[in-house]
N, C-alpha and C positions, 0 to 999 in steps of 0.2 A: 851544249847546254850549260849555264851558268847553275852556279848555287846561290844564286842571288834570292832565289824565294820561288815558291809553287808557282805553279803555270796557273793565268788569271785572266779569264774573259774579257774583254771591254768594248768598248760601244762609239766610235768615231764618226764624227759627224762630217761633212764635206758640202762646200756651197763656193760657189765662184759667179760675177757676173761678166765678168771681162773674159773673152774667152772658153765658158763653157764647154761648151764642146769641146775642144782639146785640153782645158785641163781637170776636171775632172779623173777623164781615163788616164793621164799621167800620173795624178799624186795614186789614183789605186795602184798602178804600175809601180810606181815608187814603193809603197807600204808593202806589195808582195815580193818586194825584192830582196827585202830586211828578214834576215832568217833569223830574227830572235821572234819574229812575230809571223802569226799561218791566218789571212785573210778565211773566214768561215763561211762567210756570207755575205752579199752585198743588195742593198734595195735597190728598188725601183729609182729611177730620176724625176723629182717631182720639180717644179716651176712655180715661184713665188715672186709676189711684188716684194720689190726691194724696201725696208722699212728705216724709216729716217730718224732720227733722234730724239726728234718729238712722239717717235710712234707711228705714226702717219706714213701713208705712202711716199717715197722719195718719185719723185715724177721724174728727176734729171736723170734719172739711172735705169739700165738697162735693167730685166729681169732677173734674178737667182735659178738657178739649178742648185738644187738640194740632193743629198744622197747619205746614205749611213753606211759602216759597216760593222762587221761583229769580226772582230780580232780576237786571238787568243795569244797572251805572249810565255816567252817559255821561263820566265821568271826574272830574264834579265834587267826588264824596266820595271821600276816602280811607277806611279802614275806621276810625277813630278817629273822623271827621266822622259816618258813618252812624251809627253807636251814638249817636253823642249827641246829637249837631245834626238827627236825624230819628228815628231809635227811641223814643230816652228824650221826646221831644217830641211824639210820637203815646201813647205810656203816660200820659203828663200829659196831655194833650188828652181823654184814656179814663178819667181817674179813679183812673191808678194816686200810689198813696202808697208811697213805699219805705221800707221800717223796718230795723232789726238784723235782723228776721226772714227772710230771702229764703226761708225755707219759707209764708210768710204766704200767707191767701186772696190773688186779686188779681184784679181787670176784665183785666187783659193781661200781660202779659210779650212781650216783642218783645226776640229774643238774634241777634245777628249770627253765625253757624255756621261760615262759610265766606266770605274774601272772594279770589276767583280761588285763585292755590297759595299766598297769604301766610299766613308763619308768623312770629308775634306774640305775646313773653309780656312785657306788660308790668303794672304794678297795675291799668292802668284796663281793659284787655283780651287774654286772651287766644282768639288763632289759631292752630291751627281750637281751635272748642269744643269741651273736654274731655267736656263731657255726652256728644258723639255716640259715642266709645268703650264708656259704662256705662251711659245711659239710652234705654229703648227707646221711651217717645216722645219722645223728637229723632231716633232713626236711623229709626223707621219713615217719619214725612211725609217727612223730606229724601230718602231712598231713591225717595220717590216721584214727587221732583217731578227729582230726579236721580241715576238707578239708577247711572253708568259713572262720575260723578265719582269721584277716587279721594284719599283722604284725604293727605293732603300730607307725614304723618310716619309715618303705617304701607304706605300705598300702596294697601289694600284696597279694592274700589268699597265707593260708600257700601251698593250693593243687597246686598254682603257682609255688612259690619259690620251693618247689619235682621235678616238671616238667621241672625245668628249668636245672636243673643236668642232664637232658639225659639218656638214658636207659646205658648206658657206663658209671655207678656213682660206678662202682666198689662194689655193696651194691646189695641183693639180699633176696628175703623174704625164711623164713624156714618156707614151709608149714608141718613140719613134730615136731614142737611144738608152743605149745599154751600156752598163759597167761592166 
């Protein structure tokens, strides 16, 4: 255990469309390997159209598999340290290449959503993530892995903000894998 600072929940997000099925289960494998950090919880696998630049459906691209988890870390990371010093480090481990495109295919994406109630806007990251407001696979898994959390600048639980996307959120669970 580090004296880096108290032990602090957070909320990681996971979507890949390259490869799904294999990586997904990798980077959770990867994050439970990391003993500053004890996976709590992991949702469901939901399935989303991949969304373009414009907003729009990207047609040339395969579909998203979305997932969350609820991490607790043991104070080692700060939320600057987690993004980059383990997220961005499991992404590279996974084959991700980052381009100008952040709508690009990709083996992983790994976004830090939530770390405890911190609220953080700076260029390398912001807290919470703005996705969980407007995109409904990020609020569906986090909702799922943590329905009562309650958003840090609107206050609404996350199992709100899910619900408020409507069953028509384009986004749909794969009961047919598991994290």
């Amino acid at each position: 255990m580090s004296d880096s600072g108290p032990a602090t929940p957070a909320l990681i997000t996971l979507g890949s469309n390259i490869a799904p099925e294999r990586n997904l289960p990798r980077a959770v494998a990867l994050l439970r390997q990391n003993y500053h950090l004890t996976v709590r919880a992991v949702s469901r696998v939901y399935e989303s159209v991949p969304v373009s630049a414009t907003g729009g459906v990207a047609e040339d691209q395969p579909p998203f598999l979305n997932a969350a988890l609820l991490v607790e870390s043991d104070g080692y990371y700060g939320p600057l340290a987690l993004k980059f010093h383990v997220l961005r480090f499991i992404e590279l481990l996974l084959g991700r290449a980052r381009s100008a495109d952040k709508f690009a295919p990709r083996p992983i994406d790994l976004d830090l959503a939530l770390f405890g109630d911190c609220v953080l806007n700076s260029p390398h990251l912001t807290l919470p993530d703005p996705d969980i407001l407007s995109r409904a696979h990020v609020a569906f898994p986090l909702a799922d892995v943590a329905p009562d959390w309650q958003h840090p600048l609107t206050g609404q639980t996350l199992a709100a903000i899910a619900a408020g996307f409507g069953e028509a959120a384009g986004i749909h669970p794969r009961d047919d894998l598991a994290l």
